[in-house]
C-alpha positions as CSV (number, residue, x, y, z in Angstrom):
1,X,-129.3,-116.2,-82.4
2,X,-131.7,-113.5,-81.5
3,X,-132.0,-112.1,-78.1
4,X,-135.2,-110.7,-76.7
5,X,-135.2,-107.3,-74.7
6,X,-135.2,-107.5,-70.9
7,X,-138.5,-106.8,-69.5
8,X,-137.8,-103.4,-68.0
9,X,-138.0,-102.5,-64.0
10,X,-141.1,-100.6,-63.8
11,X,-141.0,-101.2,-59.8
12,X,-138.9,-98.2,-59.4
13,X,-141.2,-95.5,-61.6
14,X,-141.7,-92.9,-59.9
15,X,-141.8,-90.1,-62.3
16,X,-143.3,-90.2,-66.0
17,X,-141.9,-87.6,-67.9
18,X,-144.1,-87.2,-71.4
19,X,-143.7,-85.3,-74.9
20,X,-146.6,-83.9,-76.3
21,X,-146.5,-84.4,-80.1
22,X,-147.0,-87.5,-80.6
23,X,-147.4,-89.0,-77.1
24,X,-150.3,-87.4,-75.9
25,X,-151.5,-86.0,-79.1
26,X,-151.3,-88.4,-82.1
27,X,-149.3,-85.5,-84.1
28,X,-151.5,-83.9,-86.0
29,X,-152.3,-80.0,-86.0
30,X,-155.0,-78.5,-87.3
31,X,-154.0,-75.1,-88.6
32,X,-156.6,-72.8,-87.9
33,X,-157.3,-70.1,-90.0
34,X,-157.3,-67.9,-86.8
35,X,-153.3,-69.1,-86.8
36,X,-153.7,-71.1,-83.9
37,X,-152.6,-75.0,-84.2
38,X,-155.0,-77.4,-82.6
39,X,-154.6,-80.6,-81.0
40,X,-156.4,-83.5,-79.6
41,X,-155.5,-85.1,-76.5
42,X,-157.3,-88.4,-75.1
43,X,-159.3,-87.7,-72.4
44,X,-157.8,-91.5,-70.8
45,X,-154.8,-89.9,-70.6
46,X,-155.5,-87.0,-68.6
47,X,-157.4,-89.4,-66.2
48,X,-153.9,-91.5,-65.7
49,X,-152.0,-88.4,-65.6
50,X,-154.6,-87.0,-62.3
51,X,-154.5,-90.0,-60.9
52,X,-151.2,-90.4,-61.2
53,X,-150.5,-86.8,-59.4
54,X,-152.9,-87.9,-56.7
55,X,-151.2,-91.0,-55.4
56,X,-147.9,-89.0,-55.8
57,X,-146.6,-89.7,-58.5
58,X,-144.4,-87.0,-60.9
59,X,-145.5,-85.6,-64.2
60,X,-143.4,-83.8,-66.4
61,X,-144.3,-82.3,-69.8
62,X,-141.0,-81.8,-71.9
63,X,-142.2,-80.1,-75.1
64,X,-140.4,-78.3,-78.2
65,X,-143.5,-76.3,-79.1
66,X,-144.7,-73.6,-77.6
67,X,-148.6,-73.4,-77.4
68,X,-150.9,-71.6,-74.8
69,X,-153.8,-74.6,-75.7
70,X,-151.4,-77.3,-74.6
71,X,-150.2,-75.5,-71.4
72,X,-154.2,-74.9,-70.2
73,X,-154.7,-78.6,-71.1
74,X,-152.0,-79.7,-69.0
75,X,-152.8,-76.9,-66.5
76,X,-156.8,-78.2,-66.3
77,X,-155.2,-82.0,-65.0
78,X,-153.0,-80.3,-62.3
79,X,-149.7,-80.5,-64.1
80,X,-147.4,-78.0,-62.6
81,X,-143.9,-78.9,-64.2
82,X,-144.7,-77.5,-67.8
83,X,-141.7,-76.8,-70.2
84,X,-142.8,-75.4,-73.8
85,X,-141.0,-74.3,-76.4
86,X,-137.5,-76.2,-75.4
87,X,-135.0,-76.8,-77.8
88,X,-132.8,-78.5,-75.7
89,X,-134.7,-81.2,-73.9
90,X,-131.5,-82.9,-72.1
91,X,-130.9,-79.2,-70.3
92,X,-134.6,-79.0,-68.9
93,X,-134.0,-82.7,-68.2
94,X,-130.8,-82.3,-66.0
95,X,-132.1,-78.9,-64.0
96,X,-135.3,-80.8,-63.1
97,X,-133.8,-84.4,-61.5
98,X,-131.2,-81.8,-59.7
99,X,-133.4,-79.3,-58.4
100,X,-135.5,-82.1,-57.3
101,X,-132.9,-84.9,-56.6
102,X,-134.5,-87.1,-58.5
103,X,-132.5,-90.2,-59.8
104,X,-133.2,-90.6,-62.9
105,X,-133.6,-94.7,-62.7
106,X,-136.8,-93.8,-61.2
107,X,-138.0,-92.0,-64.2
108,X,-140.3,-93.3,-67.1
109,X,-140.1,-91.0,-70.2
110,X,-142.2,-91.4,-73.2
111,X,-140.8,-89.7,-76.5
112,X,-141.8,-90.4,-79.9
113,X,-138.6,-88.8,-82.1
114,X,-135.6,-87.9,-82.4
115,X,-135.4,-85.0,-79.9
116,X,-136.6,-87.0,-77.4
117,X,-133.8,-89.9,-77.7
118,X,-131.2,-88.7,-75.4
119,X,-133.5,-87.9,-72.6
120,X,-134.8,-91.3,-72.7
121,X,-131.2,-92.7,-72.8
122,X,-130.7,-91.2,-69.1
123,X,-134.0,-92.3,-67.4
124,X,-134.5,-96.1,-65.8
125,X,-137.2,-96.5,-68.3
126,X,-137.4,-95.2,-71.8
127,X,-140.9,-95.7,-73.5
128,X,-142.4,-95.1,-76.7
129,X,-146.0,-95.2,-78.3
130,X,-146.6,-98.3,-81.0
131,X,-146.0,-95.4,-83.6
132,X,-143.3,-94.1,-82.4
133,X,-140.4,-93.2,-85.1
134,X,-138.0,-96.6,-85.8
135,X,-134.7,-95.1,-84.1
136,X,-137.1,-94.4,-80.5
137,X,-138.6,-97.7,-80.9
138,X,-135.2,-99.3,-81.3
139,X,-134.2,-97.4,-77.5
140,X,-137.8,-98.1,-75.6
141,X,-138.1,-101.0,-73.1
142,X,-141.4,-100.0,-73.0
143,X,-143.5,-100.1,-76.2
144,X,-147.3,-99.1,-75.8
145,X,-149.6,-101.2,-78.2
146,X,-151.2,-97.9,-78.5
147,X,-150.2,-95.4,-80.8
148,X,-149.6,-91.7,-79.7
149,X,-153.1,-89.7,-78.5
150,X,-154.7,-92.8,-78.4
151,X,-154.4,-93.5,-74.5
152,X,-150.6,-94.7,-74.9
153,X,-149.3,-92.2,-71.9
154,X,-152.6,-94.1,-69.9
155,X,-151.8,-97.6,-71.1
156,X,-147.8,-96.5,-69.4
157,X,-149.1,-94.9,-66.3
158,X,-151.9,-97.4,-65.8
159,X,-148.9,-100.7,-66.1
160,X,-146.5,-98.9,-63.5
161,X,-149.5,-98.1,-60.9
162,X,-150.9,-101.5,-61.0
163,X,-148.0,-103.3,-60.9
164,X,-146.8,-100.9,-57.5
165,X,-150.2,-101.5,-56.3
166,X,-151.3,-97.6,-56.5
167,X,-153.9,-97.3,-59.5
168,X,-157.2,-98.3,-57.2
């Protein structure tokens, strides 16, 4: 007999911590011949991630590349807690909930690989694009029907706001 997943708590969000590659790009670079590595990001999800800030919420950006494009997108929506080029994401993770005494059962993370498994293990509620790689789909409570830079991270945002009564 199969069991289905609990529905998980998204009363308690709030905090969404997101990846970049992935989750609010759909993982594709465009290697320019400049060198530079380009990206697209949904312009939904930069709506949910302002709105988000302004009713006072927390967004995090946990990223293991390093790219000066991504910070001044993320910069232009009034994200302030930026972290590029980490290779240990669980480190970052950890100095953020204690410098801010977060717990992390109020945290929604959304990760779309490996490197973003353990993180996701820690928070109240780990999430995941529809594309998301089989061993982060196999952890998420939360599965987008969208895939990654397709308005996934808005889809996510948009649930938890509406059902705490905050998105209008």
């Amino acid at each position: 007999m199969s069991s289905t997943p609990a529905a998980p708590d998204l009363s308690a969000v709030k905090a969404f911590i997101l990846d970049v590659d992935g989750v609010l790009t759909d993982g594709t670079l465009l290697a320019l011949n400049s060198g530079e590595q380009a990206r697209a990001f949904h312009i939904r999800d930069g709506y949910a991630i302002r709105h988000a800030l302004r009713r006072g919420y927390r967004i995090v950006v946990i990223s293991g590349r390093e790219e000066e494009g991504v910070r001044k997108r993320l910069e232009s929506l009034d994200v302030h807690d930026i972290y590029l080029g980490v290779d240990d994401k669980m480190k970052i993770f950890n100095n953020y909930i204690n410098t801010y005494r977060l717990d992390p059962a109020h945290i929604a993370y959304m990760g779309d690989d490996m490197p973003d498994i353990e993180v996701m293990r820690r928070c109240g509620v780990a999430a995941c694009p529809a594309d998301a790689a089989a061993d982060v789909h196999q952890i998420s409570q939360y599965v987008s029907a969208l895939p990654g830079g397709h308005g996934a991270v808005r889809e996510l945002i948009e649930t938890v706001m509406k059902l705490q009564q905050t998105w209008h």
